[in-house]
VODO-466490 format. One line per 3 residues: number of its first residue (from 1); their letters; for each residue x, y, z of C-alpha. Coordinates in nm, 4 decimals. Layout:
REM residues N
NUM	a	X:Y:Z | ...;
REM end
This chain:
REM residues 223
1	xxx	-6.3981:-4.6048:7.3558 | -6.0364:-4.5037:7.5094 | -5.9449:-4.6886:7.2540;
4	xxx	-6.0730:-4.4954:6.9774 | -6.0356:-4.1840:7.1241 | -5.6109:-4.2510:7.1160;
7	xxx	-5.6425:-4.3599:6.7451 | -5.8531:-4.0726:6.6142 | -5.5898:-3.8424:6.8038;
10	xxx	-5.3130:-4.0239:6.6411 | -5.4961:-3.9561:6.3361 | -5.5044:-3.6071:6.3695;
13	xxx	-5.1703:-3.5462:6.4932 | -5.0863:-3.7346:6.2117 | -5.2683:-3.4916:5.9711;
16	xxx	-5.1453:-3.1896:6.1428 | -4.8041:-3.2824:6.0881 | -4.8548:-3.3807:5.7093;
19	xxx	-4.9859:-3.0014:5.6728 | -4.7371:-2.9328:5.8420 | -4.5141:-3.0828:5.6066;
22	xxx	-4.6675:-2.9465:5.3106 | -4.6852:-2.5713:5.4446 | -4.2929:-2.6051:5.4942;
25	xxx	-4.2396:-2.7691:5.1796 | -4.4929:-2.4418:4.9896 | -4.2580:-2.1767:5.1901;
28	xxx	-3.9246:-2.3524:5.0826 | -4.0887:-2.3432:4.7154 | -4.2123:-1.9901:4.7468;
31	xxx	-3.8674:-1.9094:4.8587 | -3.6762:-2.0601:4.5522 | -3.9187:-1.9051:4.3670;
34	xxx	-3.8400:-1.5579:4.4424 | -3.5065:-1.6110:4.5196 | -3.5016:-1.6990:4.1389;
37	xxx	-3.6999:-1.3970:4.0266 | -3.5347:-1.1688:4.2174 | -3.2050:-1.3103:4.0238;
40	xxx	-3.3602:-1.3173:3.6863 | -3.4881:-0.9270:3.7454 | -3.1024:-0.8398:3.8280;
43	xxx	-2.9407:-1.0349:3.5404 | -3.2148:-0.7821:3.3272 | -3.1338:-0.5126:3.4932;
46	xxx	-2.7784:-0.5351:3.4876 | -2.7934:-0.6890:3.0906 | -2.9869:-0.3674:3.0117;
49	xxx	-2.7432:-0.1497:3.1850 | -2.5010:-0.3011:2.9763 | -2.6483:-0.2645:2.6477;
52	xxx	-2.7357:0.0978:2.7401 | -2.4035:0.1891:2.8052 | -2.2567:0.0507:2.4522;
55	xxx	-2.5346:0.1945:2.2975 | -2.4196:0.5087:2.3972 | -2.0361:0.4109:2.3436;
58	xxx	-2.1511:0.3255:2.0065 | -2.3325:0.6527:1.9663 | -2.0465:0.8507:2.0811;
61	xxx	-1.8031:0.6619:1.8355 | -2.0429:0.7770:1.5509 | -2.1113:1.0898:1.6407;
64	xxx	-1.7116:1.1039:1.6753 | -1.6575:0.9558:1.3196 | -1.9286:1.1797:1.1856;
67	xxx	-1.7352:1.4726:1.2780 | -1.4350:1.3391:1.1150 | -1.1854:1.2768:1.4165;
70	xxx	-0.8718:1.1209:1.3312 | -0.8906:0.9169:1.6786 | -0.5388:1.0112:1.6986;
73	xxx	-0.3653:1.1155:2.0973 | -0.0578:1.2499:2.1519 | 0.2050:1.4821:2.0172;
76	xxx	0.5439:1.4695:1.8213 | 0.8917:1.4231:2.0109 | 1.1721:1.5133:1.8308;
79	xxx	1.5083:1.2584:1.7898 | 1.8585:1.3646:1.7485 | 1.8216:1.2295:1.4129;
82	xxx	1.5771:1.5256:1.3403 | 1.2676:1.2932:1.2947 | 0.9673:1.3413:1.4619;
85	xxx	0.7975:1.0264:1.6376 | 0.4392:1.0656:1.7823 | 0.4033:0.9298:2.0767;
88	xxx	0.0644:0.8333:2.1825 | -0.2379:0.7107:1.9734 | -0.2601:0.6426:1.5878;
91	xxx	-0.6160:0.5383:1.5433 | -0.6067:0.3009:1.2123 | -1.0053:0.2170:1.1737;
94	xxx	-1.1537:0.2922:0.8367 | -1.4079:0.5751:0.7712 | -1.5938:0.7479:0.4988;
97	xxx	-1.5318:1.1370:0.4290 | -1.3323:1.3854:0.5443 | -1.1019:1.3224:0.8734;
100	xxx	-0.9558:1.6061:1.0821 | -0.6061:1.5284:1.1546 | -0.3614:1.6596:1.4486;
103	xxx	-0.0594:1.6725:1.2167 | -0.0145:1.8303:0.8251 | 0.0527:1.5932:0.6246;
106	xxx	-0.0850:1.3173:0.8669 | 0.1237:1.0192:0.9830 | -0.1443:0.8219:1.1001;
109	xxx	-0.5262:0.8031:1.2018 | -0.8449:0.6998:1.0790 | -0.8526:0.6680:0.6920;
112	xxx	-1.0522:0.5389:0.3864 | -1.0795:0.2212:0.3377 | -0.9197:0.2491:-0.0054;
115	xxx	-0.5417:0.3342:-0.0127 | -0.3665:0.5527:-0.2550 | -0.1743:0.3922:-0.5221;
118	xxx	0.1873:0.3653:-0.4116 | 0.4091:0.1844:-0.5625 | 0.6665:0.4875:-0.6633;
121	xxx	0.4030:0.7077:-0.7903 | 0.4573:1.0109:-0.8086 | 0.1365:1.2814:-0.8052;
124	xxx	0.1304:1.5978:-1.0343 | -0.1910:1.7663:-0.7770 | -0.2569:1.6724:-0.4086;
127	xxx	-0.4166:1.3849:-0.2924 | -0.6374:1.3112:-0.0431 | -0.4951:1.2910:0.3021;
130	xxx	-0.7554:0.9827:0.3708 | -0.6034:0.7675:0.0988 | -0.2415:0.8557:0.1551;
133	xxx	-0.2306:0.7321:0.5004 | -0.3857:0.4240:0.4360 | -0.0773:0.4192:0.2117;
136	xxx	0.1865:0.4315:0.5432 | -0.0264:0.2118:0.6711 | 0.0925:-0.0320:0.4070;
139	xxx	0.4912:0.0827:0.4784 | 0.5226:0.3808:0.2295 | 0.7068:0.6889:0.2337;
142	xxx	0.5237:0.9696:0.1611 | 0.6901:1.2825:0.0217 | 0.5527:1.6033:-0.0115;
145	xxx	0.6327:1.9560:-0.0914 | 0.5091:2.3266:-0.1099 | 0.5942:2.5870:-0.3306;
148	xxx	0.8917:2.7071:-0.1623 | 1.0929:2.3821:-0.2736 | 1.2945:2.4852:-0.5824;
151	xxx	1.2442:2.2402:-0.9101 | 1.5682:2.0922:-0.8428 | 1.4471:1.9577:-0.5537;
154	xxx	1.1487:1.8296:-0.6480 | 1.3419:1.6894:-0.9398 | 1.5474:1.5002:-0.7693;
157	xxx	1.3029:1.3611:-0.5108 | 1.0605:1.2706:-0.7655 | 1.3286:1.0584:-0.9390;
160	xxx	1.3912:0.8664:-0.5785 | 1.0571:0.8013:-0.5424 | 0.9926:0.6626:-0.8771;
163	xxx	1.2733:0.4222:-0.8240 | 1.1337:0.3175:-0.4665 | 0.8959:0.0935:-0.4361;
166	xxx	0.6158:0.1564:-0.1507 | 0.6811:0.5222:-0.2025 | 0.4780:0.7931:-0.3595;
169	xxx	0.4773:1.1840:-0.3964 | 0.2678:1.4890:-0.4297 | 0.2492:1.8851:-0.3605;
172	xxx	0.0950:1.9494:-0.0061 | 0.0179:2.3308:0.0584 | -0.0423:2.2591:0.4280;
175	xxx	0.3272:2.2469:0.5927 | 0.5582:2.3980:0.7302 | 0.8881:2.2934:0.5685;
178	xxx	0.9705:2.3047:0.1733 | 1.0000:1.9315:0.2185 | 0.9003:1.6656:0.4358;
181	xxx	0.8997:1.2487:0.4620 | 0.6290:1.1040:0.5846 | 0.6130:0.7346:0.7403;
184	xxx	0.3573:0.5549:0.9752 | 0.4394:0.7595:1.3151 | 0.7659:0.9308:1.1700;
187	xxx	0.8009:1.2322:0.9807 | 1.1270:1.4655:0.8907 | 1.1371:1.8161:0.7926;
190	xxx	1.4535:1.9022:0.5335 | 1.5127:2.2196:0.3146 | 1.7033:2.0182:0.0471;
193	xxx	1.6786:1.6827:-0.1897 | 2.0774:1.6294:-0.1081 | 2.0463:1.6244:0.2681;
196	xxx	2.1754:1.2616:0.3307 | 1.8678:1.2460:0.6464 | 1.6395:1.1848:0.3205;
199	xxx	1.8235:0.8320:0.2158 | 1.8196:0.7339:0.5989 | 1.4752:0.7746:0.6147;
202	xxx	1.4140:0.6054:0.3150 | 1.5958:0.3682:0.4218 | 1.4861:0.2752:0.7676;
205	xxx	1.1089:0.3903:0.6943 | 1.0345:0.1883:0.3947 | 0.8499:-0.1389:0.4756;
208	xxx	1.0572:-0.0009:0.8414 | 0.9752:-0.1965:1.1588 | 0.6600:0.1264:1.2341;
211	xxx	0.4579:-0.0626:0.9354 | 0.1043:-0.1972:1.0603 | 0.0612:-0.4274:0.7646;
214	xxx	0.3695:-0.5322:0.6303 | 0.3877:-0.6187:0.2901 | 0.0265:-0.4835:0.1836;
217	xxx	-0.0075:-0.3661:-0.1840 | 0.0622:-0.0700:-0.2621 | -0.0994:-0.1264:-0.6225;
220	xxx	-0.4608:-0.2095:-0.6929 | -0.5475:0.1046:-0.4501 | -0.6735:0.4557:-0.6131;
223	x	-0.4604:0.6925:-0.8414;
REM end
């Protein structure tokens, strides 16, 4: 009988410990378990966070484009040379419609996505802002001219241009000076054809170091 009694305790010592055992092995599962939810609920959380915060990005970026910002920072600083360089931000992305820009006639900024024809053209009326500085973006110069410019002038320019490739012309009512030269980032103000600051900046600015795209046509665009 003392016999049995010792193996039927053995027995049940035995099956304590197997429960034992298994209740361990359960809370080490349940522990994984939740240790992997919990994980999976903060991936979600933080992958939401991050798509609600480019959502919003990209809704500020359209609401910005649909009120026709440039995207341009900055301001002009003056050389000794008498051009103007802006220093900051020249946004280059392209856009539909009408884009408000921080400088008249723009050097830079947001633009269409088609650029104005500029292979030494030279433009009776004004053209659109959008298309001409998709044109610097290429390596043009740009000149324009108001009213005040006598015919001589604008005689004499339009001449230059036409024998300049990746250059192009046109009135521009908007501006200060008579005349100005317009490159990607640059710009120069001058009261006269003959000032010898307009064949410097032809020369440096043309297809000049400031180009984005280097050697982008300047035909094929719009007229």
């Amino acid at each position: 009988m003392a016999t049995a009694k010792k193996s039927n305790n053995a027995a049940r010592k035995a099956r304590i410990e197997e429960m034992r055992r298994a209740e361990q092995a359960r809370e080490r599962r349940n522990r994984i378990l939740t240790i992997g939810a919990s994980v999976v609920v903060v991936a979600g959380l933080v992958a939401g966070a991050v798509v609600l915060v480019n959502s919003q990005s990209d809704k500020s970026d359209s609401a910005s484009d649909a009120k026709g910002g440039s995207g341009d920072s900055g301001h002009f600083v003056t050389g000794s040379d008498g051009v103007r360089t802006w220093t900051g931000k020249l946004s280059r992305t392209h856009v539909t419609g009408t884009v408000n820009y921080p400088m008249h006639p723009p050097v830079g900024g947001n633009h269409n996505p088609v650029w104005l024809n500029c292979n030494g053209n030279v433009y009776p009326k004004a053209v659109k802002d959008e298309n001409a500085v998709h044109a610097l973006e290429h390596g043009a110069v740009w000149v324009t001219y108001t009213d005040k410019a006598s015919k001589s002038d604008v005689d004499k320019l339009a001449a230059k241009v036409k024998q300049t490739p990746y250059s192009l012309m046109s009135p521009y009512a908007n501006q200060t000076a008579p005349i100005e030269l317009s490159a990607w980032g640059h710009q120069l103000s001058v009261t006269s054809a003959d000032d010898p600051k307009v064949a410097k900046f032809f020369e440096t600015y043309v297809q000049g170091k400031q180009t984005p795209e280097p050697g982008a046509s300047c035909t094929g665009g719009t007229m």
